[in-house]
N, C-alpha and C positions, 0 to 999 in steps of 0.2 A: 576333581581328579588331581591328587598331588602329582610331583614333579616325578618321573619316575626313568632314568636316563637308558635303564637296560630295555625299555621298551620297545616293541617290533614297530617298524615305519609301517604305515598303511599303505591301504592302495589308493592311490589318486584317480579323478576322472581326471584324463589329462587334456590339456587345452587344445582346442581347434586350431593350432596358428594359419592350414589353408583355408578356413575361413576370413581371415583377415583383411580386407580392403578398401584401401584408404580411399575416399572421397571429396569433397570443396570443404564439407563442412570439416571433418575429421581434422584439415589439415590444420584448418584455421585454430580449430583451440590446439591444436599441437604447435603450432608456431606462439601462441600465448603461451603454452608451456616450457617451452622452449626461450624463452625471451625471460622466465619466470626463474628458469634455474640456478643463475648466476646467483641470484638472491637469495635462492633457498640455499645453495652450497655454504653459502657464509653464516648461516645456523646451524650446522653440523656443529657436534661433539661428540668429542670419547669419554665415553664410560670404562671405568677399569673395573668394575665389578665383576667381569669375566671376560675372555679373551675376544676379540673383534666384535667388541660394541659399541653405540654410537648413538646416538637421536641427536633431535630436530628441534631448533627453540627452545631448547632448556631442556626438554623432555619432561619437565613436569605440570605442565598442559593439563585440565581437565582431560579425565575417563580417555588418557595417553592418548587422549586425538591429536597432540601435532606431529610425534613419528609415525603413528599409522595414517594418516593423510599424506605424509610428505612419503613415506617407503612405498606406497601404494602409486605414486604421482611417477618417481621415481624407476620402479620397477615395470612401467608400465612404458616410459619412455628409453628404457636401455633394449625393449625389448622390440617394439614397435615404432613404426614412424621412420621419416625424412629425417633422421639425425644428422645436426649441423655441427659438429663442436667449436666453431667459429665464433656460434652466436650464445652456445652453453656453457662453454669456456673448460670444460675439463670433457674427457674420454668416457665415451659411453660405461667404461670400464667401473669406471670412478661412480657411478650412477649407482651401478648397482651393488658394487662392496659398497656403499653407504647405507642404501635398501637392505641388502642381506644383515649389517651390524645391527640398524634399526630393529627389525626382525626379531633380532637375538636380545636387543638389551628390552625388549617387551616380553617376549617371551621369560628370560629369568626374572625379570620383576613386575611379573603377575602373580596375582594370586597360588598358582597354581606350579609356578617356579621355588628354587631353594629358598628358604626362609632369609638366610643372609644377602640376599638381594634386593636391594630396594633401588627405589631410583633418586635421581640426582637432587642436591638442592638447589632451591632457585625461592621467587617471590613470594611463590602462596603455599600457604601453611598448610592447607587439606591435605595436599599431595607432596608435597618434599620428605623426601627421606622416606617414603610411605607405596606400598603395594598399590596396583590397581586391580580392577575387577569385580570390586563390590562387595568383597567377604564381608560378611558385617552391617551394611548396608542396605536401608529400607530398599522397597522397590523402584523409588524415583532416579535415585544414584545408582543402584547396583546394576537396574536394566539399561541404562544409558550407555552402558559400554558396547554394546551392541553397535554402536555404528563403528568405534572403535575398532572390534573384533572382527567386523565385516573387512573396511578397511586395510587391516594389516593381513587378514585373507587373501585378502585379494591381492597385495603384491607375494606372497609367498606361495600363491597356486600360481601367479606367472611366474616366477623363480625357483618352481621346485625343482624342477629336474638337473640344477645348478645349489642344491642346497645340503649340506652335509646332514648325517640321521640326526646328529643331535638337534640342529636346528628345527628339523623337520619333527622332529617329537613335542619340542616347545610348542610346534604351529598346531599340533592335535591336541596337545593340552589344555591350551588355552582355548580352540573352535569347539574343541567338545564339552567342555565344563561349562562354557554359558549354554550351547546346545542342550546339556541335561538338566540344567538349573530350570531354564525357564519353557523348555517344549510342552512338558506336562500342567504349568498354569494359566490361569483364566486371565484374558485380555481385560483390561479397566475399564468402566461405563465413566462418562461426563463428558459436558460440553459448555456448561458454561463456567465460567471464569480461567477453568484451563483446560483444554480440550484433554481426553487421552488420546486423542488420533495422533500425536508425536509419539508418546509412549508406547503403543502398541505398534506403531511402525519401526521405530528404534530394534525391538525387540523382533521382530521377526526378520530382520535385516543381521543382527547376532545369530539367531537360527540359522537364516540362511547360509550361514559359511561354511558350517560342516556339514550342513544337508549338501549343500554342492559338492563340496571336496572328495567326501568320504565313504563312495555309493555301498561301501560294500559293508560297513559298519553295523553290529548288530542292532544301533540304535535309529537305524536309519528312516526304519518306519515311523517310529514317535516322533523322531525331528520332523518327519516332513507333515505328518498329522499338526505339533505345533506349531510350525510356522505358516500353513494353510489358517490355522484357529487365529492367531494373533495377525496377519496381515489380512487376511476376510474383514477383520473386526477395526481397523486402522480406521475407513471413512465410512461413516455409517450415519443412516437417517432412522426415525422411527419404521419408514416404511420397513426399512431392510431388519429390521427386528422383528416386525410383524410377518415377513415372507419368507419366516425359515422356523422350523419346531424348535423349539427350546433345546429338547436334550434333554430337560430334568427326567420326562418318563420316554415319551416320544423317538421315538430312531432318528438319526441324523444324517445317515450315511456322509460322515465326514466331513458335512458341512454345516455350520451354523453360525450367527448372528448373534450375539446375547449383549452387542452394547447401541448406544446413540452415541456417537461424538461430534455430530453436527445438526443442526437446527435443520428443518426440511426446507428451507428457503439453501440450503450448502453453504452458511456462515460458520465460522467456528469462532470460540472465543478461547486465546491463552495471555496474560498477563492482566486478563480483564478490558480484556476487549476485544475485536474483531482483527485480526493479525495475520497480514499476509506470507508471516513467514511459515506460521505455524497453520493455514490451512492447506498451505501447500505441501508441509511434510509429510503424510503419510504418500503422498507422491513421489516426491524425491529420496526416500529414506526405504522403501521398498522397492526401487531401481536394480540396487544390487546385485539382487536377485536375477533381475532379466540379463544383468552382466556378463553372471554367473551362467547363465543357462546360453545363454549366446554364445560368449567364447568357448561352454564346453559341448555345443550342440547340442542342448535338450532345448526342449520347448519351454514357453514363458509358463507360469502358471497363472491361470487366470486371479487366483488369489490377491497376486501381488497387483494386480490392474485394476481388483473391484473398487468401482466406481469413478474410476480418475477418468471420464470422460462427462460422467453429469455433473462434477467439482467443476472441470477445469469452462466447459459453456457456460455453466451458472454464474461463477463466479472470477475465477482466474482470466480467462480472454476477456470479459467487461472491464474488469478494472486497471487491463493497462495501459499504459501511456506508448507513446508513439516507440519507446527502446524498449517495449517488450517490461520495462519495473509495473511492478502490480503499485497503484496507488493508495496508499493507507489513508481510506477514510475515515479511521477513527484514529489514524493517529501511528506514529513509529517510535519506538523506542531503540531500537537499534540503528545503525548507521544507513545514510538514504540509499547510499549506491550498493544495494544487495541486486546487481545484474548477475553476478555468477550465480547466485542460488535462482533467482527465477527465470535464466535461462536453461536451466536443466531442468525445470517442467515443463517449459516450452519443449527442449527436445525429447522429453520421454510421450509426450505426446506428437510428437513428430514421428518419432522413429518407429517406437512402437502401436501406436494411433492410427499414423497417416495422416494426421487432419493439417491441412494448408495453411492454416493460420496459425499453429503450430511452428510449423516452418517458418513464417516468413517473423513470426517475435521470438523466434530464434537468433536470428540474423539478426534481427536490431538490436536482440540483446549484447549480442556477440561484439558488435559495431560499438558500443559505446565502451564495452571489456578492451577491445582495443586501440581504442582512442586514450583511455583513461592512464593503461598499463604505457603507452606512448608519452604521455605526459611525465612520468616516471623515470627516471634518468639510473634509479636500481633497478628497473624491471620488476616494481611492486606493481600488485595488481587494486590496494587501496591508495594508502597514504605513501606518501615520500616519507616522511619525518613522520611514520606509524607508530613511533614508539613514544612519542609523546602528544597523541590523540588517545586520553582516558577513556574508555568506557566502562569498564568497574576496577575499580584502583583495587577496593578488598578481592574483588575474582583473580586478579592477574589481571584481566582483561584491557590490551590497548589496542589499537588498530594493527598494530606489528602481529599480535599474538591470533586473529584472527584469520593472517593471510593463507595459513594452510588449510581452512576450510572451504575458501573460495578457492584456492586454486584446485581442490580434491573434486570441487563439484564441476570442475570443465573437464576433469581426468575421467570421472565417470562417464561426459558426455561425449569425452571422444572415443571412451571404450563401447560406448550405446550403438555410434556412428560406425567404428572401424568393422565391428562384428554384425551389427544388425543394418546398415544399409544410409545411403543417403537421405534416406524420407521421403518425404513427401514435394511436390513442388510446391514451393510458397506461391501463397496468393498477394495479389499486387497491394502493397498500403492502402492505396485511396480507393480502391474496393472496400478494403476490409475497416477503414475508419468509417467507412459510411455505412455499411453493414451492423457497425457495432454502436450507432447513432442510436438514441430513442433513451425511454425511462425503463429505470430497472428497480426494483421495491423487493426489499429483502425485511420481511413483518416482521423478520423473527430476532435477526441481527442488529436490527432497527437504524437501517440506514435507508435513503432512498439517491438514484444517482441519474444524473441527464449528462446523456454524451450526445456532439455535434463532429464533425469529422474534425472540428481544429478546440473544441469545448471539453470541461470535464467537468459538473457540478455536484456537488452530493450534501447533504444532511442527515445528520446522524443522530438521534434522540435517547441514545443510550450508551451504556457504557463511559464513552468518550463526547459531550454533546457537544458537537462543532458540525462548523458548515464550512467546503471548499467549492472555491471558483478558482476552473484551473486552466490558465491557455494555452495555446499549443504545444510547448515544450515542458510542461505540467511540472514534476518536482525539478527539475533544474531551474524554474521560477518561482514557485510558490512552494513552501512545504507544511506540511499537514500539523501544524501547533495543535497539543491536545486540547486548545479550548479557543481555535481557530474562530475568528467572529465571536463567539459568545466570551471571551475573554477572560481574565484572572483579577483576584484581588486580596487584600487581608482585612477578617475582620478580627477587632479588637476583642470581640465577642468572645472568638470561637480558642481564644487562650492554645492550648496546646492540643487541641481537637486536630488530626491528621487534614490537612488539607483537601486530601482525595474524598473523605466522604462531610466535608461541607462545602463541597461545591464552589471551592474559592479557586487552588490552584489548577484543579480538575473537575467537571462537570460529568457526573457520573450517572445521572438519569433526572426527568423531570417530573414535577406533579402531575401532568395529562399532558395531551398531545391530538392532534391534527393535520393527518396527513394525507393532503390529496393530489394523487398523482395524476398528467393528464397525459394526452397521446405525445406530446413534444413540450414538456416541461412539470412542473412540481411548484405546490406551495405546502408549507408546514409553518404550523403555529404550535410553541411549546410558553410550558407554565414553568419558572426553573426556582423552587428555594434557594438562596445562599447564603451560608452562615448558619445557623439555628434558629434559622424563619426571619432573620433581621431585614433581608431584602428578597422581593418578588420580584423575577427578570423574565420581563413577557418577550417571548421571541419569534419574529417570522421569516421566513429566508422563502424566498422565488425563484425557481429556475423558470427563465424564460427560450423559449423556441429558438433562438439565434445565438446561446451560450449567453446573454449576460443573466444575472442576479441581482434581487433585490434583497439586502438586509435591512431590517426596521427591529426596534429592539425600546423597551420603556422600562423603567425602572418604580416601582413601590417599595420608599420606604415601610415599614410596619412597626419598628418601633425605633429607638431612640438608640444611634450606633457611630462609630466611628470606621471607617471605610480607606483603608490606606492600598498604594500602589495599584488605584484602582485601574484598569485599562480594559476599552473591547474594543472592538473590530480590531482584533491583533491577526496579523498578515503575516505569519513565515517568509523570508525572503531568501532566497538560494544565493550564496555568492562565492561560489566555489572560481578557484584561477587551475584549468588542465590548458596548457598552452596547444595538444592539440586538438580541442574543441572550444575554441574561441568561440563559436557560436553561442554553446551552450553554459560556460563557465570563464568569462574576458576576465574576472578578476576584479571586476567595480562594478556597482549598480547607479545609476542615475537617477533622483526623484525629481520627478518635473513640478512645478507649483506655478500659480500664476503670476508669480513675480518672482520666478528666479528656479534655481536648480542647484542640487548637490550633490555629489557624486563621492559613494563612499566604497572606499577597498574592501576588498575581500580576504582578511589571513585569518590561520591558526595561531592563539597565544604573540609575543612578542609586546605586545604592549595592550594598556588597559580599554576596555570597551569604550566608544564612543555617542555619545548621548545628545542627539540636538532638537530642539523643541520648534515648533513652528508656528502653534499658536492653532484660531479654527483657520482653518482655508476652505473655496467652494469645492474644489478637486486637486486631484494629485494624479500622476500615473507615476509608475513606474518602469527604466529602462525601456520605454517607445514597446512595452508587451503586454500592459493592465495599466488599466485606468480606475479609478474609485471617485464618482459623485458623492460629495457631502453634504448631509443636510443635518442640523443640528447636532454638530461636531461641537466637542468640547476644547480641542485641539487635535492636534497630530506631530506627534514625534517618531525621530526612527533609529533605533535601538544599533549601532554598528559593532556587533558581537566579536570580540577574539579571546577570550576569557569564556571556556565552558566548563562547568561540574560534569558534564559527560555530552564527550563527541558524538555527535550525529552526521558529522559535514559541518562545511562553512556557512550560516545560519544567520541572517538578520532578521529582525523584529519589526514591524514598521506599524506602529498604532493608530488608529483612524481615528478614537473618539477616545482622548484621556483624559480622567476625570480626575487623576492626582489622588490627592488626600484630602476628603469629605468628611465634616460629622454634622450629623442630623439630631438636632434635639424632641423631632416628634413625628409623627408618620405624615406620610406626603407623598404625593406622586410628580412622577420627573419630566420632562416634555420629551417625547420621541427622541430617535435620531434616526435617519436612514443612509443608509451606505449602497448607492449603486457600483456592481463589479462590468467593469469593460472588458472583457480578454480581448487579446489581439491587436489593442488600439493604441496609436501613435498618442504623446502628449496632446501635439494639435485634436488630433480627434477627439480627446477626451474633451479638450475646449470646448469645441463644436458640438457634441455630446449637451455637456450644461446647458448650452442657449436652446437645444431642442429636449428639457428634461424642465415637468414641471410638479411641483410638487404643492396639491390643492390644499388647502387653509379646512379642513373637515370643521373646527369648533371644540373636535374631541381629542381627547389624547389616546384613546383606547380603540381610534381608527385613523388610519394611515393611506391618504390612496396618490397615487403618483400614474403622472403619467408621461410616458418616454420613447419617441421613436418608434412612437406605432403600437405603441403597446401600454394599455392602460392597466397598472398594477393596484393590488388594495391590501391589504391586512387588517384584520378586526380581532382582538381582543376582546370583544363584549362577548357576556353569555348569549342575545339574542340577535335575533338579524336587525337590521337599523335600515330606515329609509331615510337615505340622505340625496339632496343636491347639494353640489361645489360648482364652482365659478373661475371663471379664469379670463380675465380682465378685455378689454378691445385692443392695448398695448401688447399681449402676448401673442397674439392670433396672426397667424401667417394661413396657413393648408390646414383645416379643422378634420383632425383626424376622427373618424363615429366609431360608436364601439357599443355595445348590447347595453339596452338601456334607451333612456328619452331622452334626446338632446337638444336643447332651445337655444339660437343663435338670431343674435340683432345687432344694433351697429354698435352695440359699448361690449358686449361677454357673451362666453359659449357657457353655459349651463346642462350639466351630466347630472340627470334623476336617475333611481333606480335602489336596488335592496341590495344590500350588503351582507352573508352570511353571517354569523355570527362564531367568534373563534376560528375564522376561516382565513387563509393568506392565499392567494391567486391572482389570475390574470386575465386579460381580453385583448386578440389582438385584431386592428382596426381591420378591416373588409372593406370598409368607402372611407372617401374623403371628400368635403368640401373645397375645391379648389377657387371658387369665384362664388359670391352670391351677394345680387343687388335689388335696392330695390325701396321703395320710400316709406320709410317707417317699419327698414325692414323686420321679419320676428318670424323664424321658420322653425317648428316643429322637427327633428328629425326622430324615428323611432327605428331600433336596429333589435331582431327579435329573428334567431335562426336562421339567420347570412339574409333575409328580407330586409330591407329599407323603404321606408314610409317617409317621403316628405312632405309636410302640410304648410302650407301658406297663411301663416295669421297677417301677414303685412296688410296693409291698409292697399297697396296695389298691387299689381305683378310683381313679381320677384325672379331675376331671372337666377338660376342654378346652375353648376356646373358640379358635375359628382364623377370621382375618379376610383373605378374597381383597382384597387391595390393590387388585386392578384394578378387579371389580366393586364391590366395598365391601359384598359379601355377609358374612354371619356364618354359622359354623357353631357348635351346642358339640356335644358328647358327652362320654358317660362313659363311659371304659375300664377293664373288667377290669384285675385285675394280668395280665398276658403277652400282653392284647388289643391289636389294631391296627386301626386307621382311613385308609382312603386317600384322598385328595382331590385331583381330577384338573382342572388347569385347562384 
């Protein structure tokens, strides 16, 4: 629809405003926003390309998201809300002639405005000097403007009745031309490498502006047919393809299915892997809509809901951390503190849900948005010095340019709050961390994940192959390196071969795999090519029942290669400085070692990285919050990052087992290494740890069995099951912990028989323990076989025993004859 100025204003559904009432939550992101203004005022500009116009951040923003973020943020708080001007620093007045300019200089330079209208110049070359709106543009660009189009909707339906016709014609121009563009076409199928569940949300979130605005429009029926078609089609499993007729011959009565955009486990994959920013968008991205129907009194459409409750159980509430951030198990490439985006799934399922745990990672998320934007001395809600945090130099993209997304996304939330209600009442933390404890196995996504109320572990065998161990404050201590534990390297081999698909800087899937999850932990065994077959990297990672983890990991040369900046067991280490969450972000990290400690700052840029090497050591922790047992470490250095190619936050590296620069003249295999993870644990205790961690001398290198704290670990590599015994000396023996299996105990070694799966990584945790046993020439049988315990007496005479049930913490003793046996049945 061109620009057309003699055009009749429509009729508006006009906004509810006595539905409006503020509530805790409401207030709270209104005082974020409110605290935020000051900052965003100082991105204003004039545009002279027609009279009273203006944008936000340059105004040449991808798909004009930063004036319609910021006119929408704006127009929302001139109109609503506890206004302070104290703490906003200019007149509500002022609010919204910036909103209404906004408005105006989108509407002439769109598409659908005078040709001699373009918009401003600035850094990136797609968009300077250049229309928005997609004319021209495939469907990936041109339907993106939709959130745009929603956006700047939505401060122009709460400013209409304050907006002059020409304005108000720009706003039908623009809401209805993507409305006719895309109501009549078919929603995208895919889900792996980039889901369409953004894209098809995008786009029905565009629909939805003039579906809401414009009730009386002859197009009104087809708009709301398409964006019922494209938001139905947002989060989809096979099942839901399979439970609706096609349409090709069959009747639909309006409703239909026709894509997959998530795996039936509710994983999605965009940038090529499993991303919690993008399983969440057709959730947050179809909100709009409920905005819209809230402040103007219609009901939600169920459309715009389908599914966002078996998304957000399956997957969204499992995977977050104590503030409500969804944890990237396979990895983030965007910046870590995305609170504002997934605190607005948390409240669209609060508000319009009800669900309790909703509410309450709400609040936490809320809780960290305002510590962070406190930290902030301009009332930014990311960075202080945003503008020189890169994240794509060719996009525009730096953290400055990013900040009206996040703030858009607590404006939706307080609009969810003020028109749809408080919510739900949160349920208490330590309920709901212990509710959300146990294993979660996603086949499809190929992750598997072990949470304890203060633990987070997971393993991932595709996509992105890495394993985390996360303790209780999760990415504000560790964060998610895309080849976490399994690590990076260059081979000389692979010449100009992309890193991503040989497995060097990114681990993108393995030759087989082995994954066995149990009721309260996980082991996995993977087979990993790297390079173009030059090295075989066998790998086992263990979640154990009490949050720690075993990594064990070998190496097969296969042919003759040179191996540069090789490193694994690489550790992300958080060291972010917000002065007011000292808890979570002090500005230094401390590594503890057993003979000394260092302690390195946390900045962005100012001077060059810092690099210190340490050599092997037994263990390490770090900052009194994770510990790591080492066993055939190559050394350990820790990487003190200020220099990044792209911001993610303030990021240390901290490498457990580096191998440097290797060349191999013929195939070979390498001896183990095993890396135990601690969460939660003081230096000392990690000390104290080692002297109760033992790691048995198997013979092989393609079996690995450890035993630690009760818990006796194994990982096998071999194709078949293996019957081994191991040893472990009369010098180590304190409280002989039993474990399934035959155990032989006399006065020099405890000796563990038994069969070992084959390709299998796992664990057994002890049930009884030996606490005393005497006796002459002693030599006791122990067999532990389905919680039963067998002790047999081969000693030459009595032998007296003492055995302690772990669980109850009962004691038994006895004294057995020589040939006597004692059973003990838990």
């Amino acid at each position: 629809m061109e620009y057309t100025p003699a055009e009749a204003v429509w009729n508006v559904r006009p906004v509810r405003w006595e539905l409006a009432a503020e509530n805790e939550m409401s207030r709270r992101f209104y005082g974020v926003l409110l605290r935020w203004i000051p900052f965003a005022v100082k991105q204003y500009g004039v545009w002279d390309g027609r009279p009273e116009c203006g944008h936000f951040f340059g105004g040449t923003f991808w798909y004009q998201a930063d004036s319609a973020h910021v006119s929408a943020i704006f127009a929302a708080m001139s109109k609503l809300g506890e206004y302070d001007e104290s703490v906003a620093g200019v007149p509500r007045s002022e609010l919204k002639r910036m909103a209404v300019s906004a408005i105006r200089y989108m509407g002439f330079t769109h598409d659908t405005g005078p040709a001699d209208c373009v918009r401003a110049q600035g850094v990136l070359p797609y968009t300077s000097g250049k229309k928005w709106g997609g004319r021209g543009d495939g469907f990936f660009m041109a339907s993106q403007n939709g959130r745009s189009v929603a956006a700047m909707a939505c401060a122009a339906w709460l400013l209409w009745d304050e907006l002059d016709g020409e304005t108000k014609r720009l706003v039908q121009n623009v809401t209805s031309s993507y409305a006719d563009r895309w109501a009549a076409e078919e929603p995208r199928n895919g889900v792996y490498y980039d889901t369409q569940c953004e894209e098809n949300a995008w786009t029905a979130a565009g629909i939805s502006a003039a579906m809401g605005m414009f009730p009386d429009h002859p197009h009104q029926q087809e708009w709301q047919a398409g964006f019922t078609n494209w938001a139905m089609n947002a989060v989809t499993t096979y099942r839901d393809r399979l439970a609706y007729p096609s349409g090709l011959i069959d009747k639909t009565n309006g409703l239909k299915v026709t894509t997959v955009t998530f795996h039936p486990d509710y994983t999605s994959e965009n940038h090529a892997f499993v991303h919690p920013s993008y399983y969440c968008a057709g959730t947050n991205l179809r909100a709009i809509h409920a905005v819209f129907a809230l402040m103007s009194g219609q009901p939600v459409m169920e459309s715009a809901l389908y599914n966002n409750v078996p998304l957000y159980e399956r997957t969204v509430k499992i995977w977050s951390q104590f503030d409500g951030l969804n944890i990237p198990v396979q990895g983030q490439d965007w910046w870590y503190n995305r609170q504002h985006e997934r605190q607005l799934t948390h409240t669209i399922l609060n508000v319009l849900g009800g669900d309790p745990d909703a509410a309450r990672l709400a609040r936490s998320s809320l809780d960290s948005i305002e510590r962070i934007q406190a930290s902030n001395s301009i009332g930014a809600l990311l960075e202080e010095n945003g503008e020189e945090c890169v994240i794509n130099r060719d996009h525009g993209q730096f953290a400055k340019d990013l900040e009206h997304g996040s703030a858009y996304d607590l404006a939706v939330s307080y609009l969810l709050h003020v028109f749809g209600g408080a919510g739900a009442c949160p349920s208490e933390p330590a309920e709901l961390a212990e509710r959300l404890s146990g294993v979660h196995l996603y086949p499809f996504g190929g992750s598997v994940i072990h949470r304890t109320p203060s633990t987070f572990t997971s393993f991932t065998w595709r996509n992105n192959v890495m394993g985390l161990s996360m303790p209780a404050k999760g990415v504000w201590n560790v964060t998610p390196l895309y080849a976490s534990y399994t690590g990076t390297m260059k081979l000389e081999s692979s010449g100009t071969s992309p890193g991503s698909l040989t497995n060097e800087s990114i681990i993108r899937g393995v030759e087989k795999e082995q994954i066995s999850p149990y009721t309260d932990g996980f082991g996995a065994v993977v087979e990993i090519s790297r390079g173009h077959g030059d090295l075989k990297q066998d790998v086992a990672f263990v979640a154990l029942p009490d949050g720690r983890s075993v990594y064990v990991e070998r190496f097969r040369v296969q042919k003759a290669c040179a191996v540069r900046e090789w490193q694994t067991g690489t550790i992300g280490i958080r060291n972010e400085h917000y002065s007011a969450m000292p808890e979570l972000a002090p500005g230094s990290r401390t590594l503890y070692m057993m003979d000394g400690e260092r302690t390195f700052r946390g900045f962005y840029g100012r001077e060059a990285d810092e690099v210190r090497s340490f050599g092997p050591v037994p263990y390490v922790n770090m900052d009194h919050t994770i510990g790591y047992l080492l066993y055939g470490t190559r050394g350990v250095r820790y990487v003190n990052r200020h220099v990044y190619p792209k911001w993610k936050g303030v990021e240390d590296i901290l490498v457990l087992n580096d191998f440097g620069d290797r060349t191999f003249d013929q195939p070979q295999t390498l001896e183990p290494s095993v890396i135990v993870a601690l969460p939660n644990r003081t230096a000392e205790e990690t000390a104290a740890s080692y002297d109760r961690t033992h790691r048995y001398d198997t013979g092989r290198s393609d079996l690995t069995v450890l035993e630690t704290e009760g818990t006796f670990v194994y990982a096998s590599f071999a194709e078949s099951d293996q019957t081994v015994s191991v040893r472990k000396a009369a010098d180590a023996l304190g409280t002989i912990d039993l474990y399934d299996g035959i155990q032989t105990l006399d006065e020099d070694s405890f000796v563990w028989s038994g069969t070992i799966p084959g390709f299998r990584a796992g664990y057994c945790v002890s049930r009884y323990s030996v606490t005393e046993a005497k006796g002459p020439e002693l030599r006791l049988e122990l067999s532990v076989n389905a919680g039963q315990l067998l002790v047999l007496n081969h000693s030459s005479g009595q032998a007296a025993v003492t055995i302690r049930d772990r669980v109850t913490g009962a004691s038994y003793a006895a004294v057995l004859e020589a040939g006597a046996f004692r059973k003990y049945q838990a």
